[in-house]
C-alpha positions, 0 to 999 in steps of 0.5 A, spaced: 558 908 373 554 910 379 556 909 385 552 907 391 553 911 397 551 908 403 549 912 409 548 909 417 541 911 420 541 914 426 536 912 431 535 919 434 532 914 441 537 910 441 542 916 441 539 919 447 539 913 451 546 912 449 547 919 452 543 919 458 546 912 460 553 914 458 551 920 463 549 915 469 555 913 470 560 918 468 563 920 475 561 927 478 567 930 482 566 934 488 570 935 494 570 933 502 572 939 507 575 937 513 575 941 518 579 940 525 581 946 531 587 946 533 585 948 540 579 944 542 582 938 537 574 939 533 574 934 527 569 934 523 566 935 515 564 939 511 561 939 503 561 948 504 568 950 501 570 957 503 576 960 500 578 965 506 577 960 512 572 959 518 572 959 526 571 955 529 565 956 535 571 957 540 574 962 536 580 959 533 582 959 525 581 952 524 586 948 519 581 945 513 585 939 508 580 939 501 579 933 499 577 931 492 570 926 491 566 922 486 560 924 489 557 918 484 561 913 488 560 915 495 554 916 493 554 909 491 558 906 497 553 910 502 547 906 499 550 900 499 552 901 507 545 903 508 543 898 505 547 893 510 545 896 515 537 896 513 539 887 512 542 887 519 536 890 522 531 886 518 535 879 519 536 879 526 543 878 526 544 884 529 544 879 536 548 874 534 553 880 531 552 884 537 551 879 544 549 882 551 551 888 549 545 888 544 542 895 547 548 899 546 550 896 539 543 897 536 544 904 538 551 904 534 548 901 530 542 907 528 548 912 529 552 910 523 545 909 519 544 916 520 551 918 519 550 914 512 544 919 511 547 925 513 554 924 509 548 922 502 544 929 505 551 933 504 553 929 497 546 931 494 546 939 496 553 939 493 551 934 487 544 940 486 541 934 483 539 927 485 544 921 484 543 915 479 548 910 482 553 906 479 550 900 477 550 894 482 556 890 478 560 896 479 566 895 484 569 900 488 575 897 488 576 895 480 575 903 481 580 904 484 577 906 490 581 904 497 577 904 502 577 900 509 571 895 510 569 896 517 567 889 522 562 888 523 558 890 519 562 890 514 561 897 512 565 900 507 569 908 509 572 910 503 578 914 504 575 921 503 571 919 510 578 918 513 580 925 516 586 922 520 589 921 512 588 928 510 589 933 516 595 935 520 594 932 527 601 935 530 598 941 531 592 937 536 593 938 545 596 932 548 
């Protein structure tokens, strides 16, 4: 009696698809540096990690809270903000969103699309590479992301943009 054996043909294309999609969306972790003077009550971010700490320009050790990320998800929720905002710009809701104070709030407007720039600018340094997305049926929320949305726009802020939950804020002057 001879037995048939059956063998599965792989498709070596079809492999490296699977891996380079399956590598798309797999998370890439990293982290946010928080850094805040207790002297001058400075807060800001930072993508650089220095394990011995750092001065600030007043010369005072400032308090720094690590903060682990998903530079694919930021990333991903930064595009997305961005790309509101480009909306808000291009539709003309800007006015009806801002009223009579249009000229101020067009200028906050531009300040939280540079910000969106910036914090993508730092993510890809720390990332070394350029970032795929996740794709667009994918919900930070399903995720398990918590962010605060901010209106209007609507912009999404995940917790790692949000110093006050990682940094002791005793230590700031009255």
């Amino acid at each position: 009696m001879s037995e048939e054996k059956s063998a599965k043909v792989i498709n070596l294309a079809e492999y490296r698809a699977k891996r380079e999609q399956e590598a798309a969306q797999a998370p890439i972790p990293g982290w946010l540096v928080w850094l805040s003077c207790p002297q001058c009550g400075t807060v800001e971010y930072t993508e650089v990690r220095l394990p011995e700490g750092r001065y600030h320009k007043c010369g005072t050790l400032v308090d720094e809270a690590e903060v682990p990320i998903d530079i694919r998800a930021e990333i991903t929720i930064s595009r997305r903000n961005l790309q509101l905002l480009q909306e808000v710009f291009e539709s003309g809701t800007a006015s009806k969103l801002l009223g009579r104070l249009l000229r101020s709030a067009r200028d906050n407007l531009e300040q939280l699309q540079q910000s969106e720039e910036t914090y993508q600018n730092k993510l890809l340094l720390m990332a070394g590479q350029d970032v795929e997305s996740y794709p667009e049926e994918w919900d930070p929320a399903e995720a398990g992301l918590r962010f605060e949305v901010i209106q209007p726009p609507g912009l999404k802020i995940t917790e790692a943009r949000q110093p006050q939950l990682h940094l002791d804020n005793s230590n700031e002057p009255a």
